[in-house]
VOPAGU-2260 file (C-alpha; in pm, 1 decimal, decimal comma):
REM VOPAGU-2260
SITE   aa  ch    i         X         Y         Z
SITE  UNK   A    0       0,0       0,0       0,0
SITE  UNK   A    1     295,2     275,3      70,9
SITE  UNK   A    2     499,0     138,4    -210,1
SITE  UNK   A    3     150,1     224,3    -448,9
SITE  UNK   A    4     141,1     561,7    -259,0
SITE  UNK   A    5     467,7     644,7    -322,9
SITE  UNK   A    6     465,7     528,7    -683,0
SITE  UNK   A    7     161,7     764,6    -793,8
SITE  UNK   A    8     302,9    1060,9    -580,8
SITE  UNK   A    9     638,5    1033,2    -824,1
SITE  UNK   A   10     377,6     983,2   -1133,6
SITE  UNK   A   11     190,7    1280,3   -1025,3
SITE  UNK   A   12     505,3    1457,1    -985,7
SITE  UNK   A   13     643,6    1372,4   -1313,7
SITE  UNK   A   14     938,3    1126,6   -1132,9
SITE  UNK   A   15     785,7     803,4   -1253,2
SITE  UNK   A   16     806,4     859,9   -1622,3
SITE  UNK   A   17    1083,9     735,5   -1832,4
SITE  UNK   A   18    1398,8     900,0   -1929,4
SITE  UNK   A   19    1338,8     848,1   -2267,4
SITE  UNK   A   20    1003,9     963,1   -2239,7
SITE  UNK   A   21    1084,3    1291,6   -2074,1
SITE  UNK   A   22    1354,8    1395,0   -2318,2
SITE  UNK   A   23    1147,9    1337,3   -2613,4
SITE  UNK   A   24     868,8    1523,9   -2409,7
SITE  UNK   A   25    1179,0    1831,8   -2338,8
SITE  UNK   A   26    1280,7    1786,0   -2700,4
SITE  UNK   A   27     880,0    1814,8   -2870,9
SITE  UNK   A   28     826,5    2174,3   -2631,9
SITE  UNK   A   29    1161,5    2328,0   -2694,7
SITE  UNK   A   30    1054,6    2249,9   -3111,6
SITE  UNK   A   31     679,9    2443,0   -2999,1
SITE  UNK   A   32     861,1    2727,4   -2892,5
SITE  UNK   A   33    1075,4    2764,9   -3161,5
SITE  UNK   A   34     772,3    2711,9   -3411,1
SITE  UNK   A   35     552,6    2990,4   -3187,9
SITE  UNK   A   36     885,6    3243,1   -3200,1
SITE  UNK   A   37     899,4    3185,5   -3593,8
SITE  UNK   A   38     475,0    3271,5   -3562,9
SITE  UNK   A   39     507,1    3570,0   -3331,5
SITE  UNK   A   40     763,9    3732,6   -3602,5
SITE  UNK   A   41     478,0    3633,5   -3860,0
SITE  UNK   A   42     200,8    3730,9   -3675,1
SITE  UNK   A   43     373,2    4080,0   -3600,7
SITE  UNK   A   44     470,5    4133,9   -3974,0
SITE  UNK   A   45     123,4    4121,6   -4072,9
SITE  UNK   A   46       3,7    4303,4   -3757,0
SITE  UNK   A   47    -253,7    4011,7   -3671,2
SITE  UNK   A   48    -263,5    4086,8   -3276,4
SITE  UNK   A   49    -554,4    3853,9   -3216,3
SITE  UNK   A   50    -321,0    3553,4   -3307,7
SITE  UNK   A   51     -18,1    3738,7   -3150,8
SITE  UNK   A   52    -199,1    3740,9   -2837,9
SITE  UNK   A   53    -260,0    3405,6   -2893,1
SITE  UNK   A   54      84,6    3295,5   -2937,3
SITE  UNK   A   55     197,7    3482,3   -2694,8
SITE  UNK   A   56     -10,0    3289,6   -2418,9
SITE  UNK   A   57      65,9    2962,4   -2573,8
SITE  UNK   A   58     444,4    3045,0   -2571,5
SITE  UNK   A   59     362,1    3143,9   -2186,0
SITE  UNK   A   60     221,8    2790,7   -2151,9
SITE  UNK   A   61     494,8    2583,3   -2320,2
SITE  UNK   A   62     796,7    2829,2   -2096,1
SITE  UNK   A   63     558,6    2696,0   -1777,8
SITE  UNK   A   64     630,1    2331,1   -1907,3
SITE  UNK   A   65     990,1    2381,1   -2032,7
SITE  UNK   A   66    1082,7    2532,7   -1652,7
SITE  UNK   A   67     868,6    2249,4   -1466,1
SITE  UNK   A   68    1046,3    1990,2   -1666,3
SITE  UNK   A   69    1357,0    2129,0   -1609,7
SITE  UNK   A   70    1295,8    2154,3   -1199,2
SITE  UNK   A   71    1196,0    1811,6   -1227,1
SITE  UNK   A   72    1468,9    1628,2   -1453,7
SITE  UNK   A   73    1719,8    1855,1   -1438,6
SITE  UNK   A   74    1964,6    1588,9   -1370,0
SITE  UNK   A   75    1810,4    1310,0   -1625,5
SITE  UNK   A   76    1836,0    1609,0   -1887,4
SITE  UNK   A   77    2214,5    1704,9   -1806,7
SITE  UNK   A   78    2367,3    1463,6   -2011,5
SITE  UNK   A   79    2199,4    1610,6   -2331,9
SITE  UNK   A   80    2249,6    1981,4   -2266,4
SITE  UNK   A   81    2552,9    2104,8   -2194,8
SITE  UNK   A   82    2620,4    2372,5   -1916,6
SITE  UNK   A   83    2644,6    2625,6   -2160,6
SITE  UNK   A   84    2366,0    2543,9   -2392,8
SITE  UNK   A   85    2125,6    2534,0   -2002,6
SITE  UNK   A   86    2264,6    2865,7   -1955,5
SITE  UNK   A   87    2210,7    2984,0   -2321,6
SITE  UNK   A   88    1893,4    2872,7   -2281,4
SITE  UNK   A   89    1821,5    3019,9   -1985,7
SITE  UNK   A   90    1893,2    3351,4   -2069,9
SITE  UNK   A   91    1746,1    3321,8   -2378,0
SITE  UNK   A   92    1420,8    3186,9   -2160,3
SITE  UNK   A   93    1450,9    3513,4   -1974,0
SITE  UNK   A   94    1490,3    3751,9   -2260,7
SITE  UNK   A   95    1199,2    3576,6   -2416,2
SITE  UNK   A   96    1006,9    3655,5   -2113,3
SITE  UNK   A   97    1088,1    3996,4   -2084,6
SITE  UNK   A   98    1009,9    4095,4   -2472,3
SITE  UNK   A   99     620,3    3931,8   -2420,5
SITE  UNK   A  100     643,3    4130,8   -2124,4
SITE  UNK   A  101     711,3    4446,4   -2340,6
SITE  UNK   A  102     520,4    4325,1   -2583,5
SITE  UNK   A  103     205,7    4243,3   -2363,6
SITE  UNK   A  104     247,5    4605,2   -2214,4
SITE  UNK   A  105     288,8    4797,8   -2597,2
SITE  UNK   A  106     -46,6    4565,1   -2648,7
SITE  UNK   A  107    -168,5    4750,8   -2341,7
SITE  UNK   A  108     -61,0    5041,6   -2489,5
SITE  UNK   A  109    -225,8    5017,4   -2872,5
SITE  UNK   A  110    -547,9    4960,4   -2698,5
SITE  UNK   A  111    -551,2    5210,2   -2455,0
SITE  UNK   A  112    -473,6    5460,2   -2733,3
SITE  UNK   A  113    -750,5    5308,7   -2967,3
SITE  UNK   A  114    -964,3    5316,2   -2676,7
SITE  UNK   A  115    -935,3    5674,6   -2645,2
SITE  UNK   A  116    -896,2    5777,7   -3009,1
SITE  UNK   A  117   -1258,5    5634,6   -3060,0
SITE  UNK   A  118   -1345,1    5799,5   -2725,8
SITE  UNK   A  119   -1212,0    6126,3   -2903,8
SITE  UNK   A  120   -1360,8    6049,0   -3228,7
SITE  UNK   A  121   -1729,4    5982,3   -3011,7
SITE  UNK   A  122   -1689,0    6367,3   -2844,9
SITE  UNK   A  123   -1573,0    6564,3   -3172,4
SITE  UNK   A  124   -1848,4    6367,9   -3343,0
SITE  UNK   A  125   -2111,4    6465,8   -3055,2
SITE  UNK   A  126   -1992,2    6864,0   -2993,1
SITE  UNK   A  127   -2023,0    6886,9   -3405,1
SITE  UNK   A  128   -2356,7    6719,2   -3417,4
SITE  UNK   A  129   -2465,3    6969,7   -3117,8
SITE  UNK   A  130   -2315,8    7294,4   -3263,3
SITE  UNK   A  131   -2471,5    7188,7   -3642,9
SITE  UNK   A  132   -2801,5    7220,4   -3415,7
SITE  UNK   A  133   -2701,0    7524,3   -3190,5
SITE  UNK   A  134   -2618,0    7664,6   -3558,4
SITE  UNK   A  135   -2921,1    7549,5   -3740,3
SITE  UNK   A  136   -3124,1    7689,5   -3448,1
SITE  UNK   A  137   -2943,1    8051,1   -3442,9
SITE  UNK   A  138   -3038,8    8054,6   -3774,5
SITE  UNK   A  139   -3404,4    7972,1   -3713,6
SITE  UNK   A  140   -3416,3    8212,2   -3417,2
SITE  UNK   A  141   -3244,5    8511,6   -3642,6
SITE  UNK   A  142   -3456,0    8464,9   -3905,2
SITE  UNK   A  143   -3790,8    8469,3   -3731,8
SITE  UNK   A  144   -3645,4    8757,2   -3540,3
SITE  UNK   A  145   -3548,6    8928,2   -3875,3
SITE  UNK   A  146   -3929,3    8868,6   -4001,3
SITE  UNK   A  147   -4080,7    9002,6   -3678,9
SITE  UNK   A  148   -3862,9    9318,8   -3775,9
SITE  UNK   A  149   -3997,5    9360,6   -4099,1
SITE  UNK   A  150   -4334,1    9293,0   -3993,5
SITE  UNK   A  151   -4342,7    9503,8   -3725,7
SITE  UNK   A  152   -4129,4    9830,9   -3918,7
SITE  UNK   A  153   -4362,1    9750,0   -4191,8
SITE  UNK   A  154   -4661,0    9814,1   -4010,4
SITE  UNK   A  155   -4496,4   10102,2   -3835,7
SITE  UNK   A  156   -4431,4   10255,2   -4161,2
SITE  UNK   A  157   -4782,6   10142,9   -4272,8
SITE  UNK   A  158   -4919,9   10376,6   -3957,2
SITE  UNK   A  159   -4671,9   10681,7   -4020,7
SITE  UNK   A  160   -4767,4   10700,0   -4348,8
SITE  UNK   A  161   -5105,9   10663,2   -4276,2
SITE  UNK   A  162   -5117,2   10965,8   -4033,3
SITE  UNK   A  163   -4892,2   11173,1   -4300,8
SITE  UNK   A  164   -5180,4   11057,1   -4555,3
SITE  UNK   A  165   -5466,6   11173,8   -4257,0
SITE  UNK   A  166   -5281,5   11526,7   -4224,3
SITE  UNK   A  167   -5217,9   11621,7   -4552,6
């Protein structure tokens, strides 16, 4: 019963699998992130951020599983990466890191300025729609005003020369 206990706590930790098995496993997600680095160029080229932001959490994903492998077998996996090529890696695991950082926050940043250029574009759109009325209006309320002046010096004039007319 403890020897079965102790057998699927090392297969739910990942000790229980085969050597074999966990290098090809290593092997297959270092080739996925290569593949997603070659897609995130792509994807930026032809400035597709829906499948940027994509790849960029998938590439998040297979780092997760690259580093948990690594904590796990990093002994077993030794013998087929050399010091330098862990540290290479490493670093190269870091920079990686630190450019979907960046490139996560210029995301941030492209949306938050399209956010409020179509904020902008809503309140220009708005004041002109409001001063075309204001406008329109001020025209309405000068012109009736401009008839009520006729109409009324028109009838004044109508009166004076009426009494002229009366006194002559």
């Amino acid at each position: 019963m403890r020897k079965n206990l102790w057998m699927d706590h090392e297969l739910i930790n990942g000790k229980g699998v085969p050597i074999p098995e966990i290098r090809t496993i290593y092997q297959s997600l270092l080739n996925e992130n290569e593949r997603i680095k070659d897609e995130i160029v792509d994807s930026i080229e032809c400035n597709d951020y829906v499948r940027l932001s994509q790849l960029l959490d998938s590439r998040s994903k297979i780092q997760t599983a690259l580093l948990s492998v690594e904590a796990l077998h990093e002994d077993d996996l030794k013998d087929k990466v050399s010091t330098k090529e862990r540290v290479s890696y490493v670093l190269t695991n870091v920079a990686e890191s630190l450019e979907s950082r960046g490139e996560d926050a210029l995301l941030n940043v492209i949306q938050g300025l399209e956010k409020m250029n179509q904020s902008t574009y809503r309140l220009v759109t708005k004041s002109l729609d409001i001063s075309s009325k204001a406008f329109s209006k001020g025209i309405q309320l000068n012109h009736k005003a401009g008839k009520y002046l006729v109409t009324k010096t028109s009838k004044g004039l109508s009166k004076l020369a009426d009494a002229i007319n009366k006194k002559s």
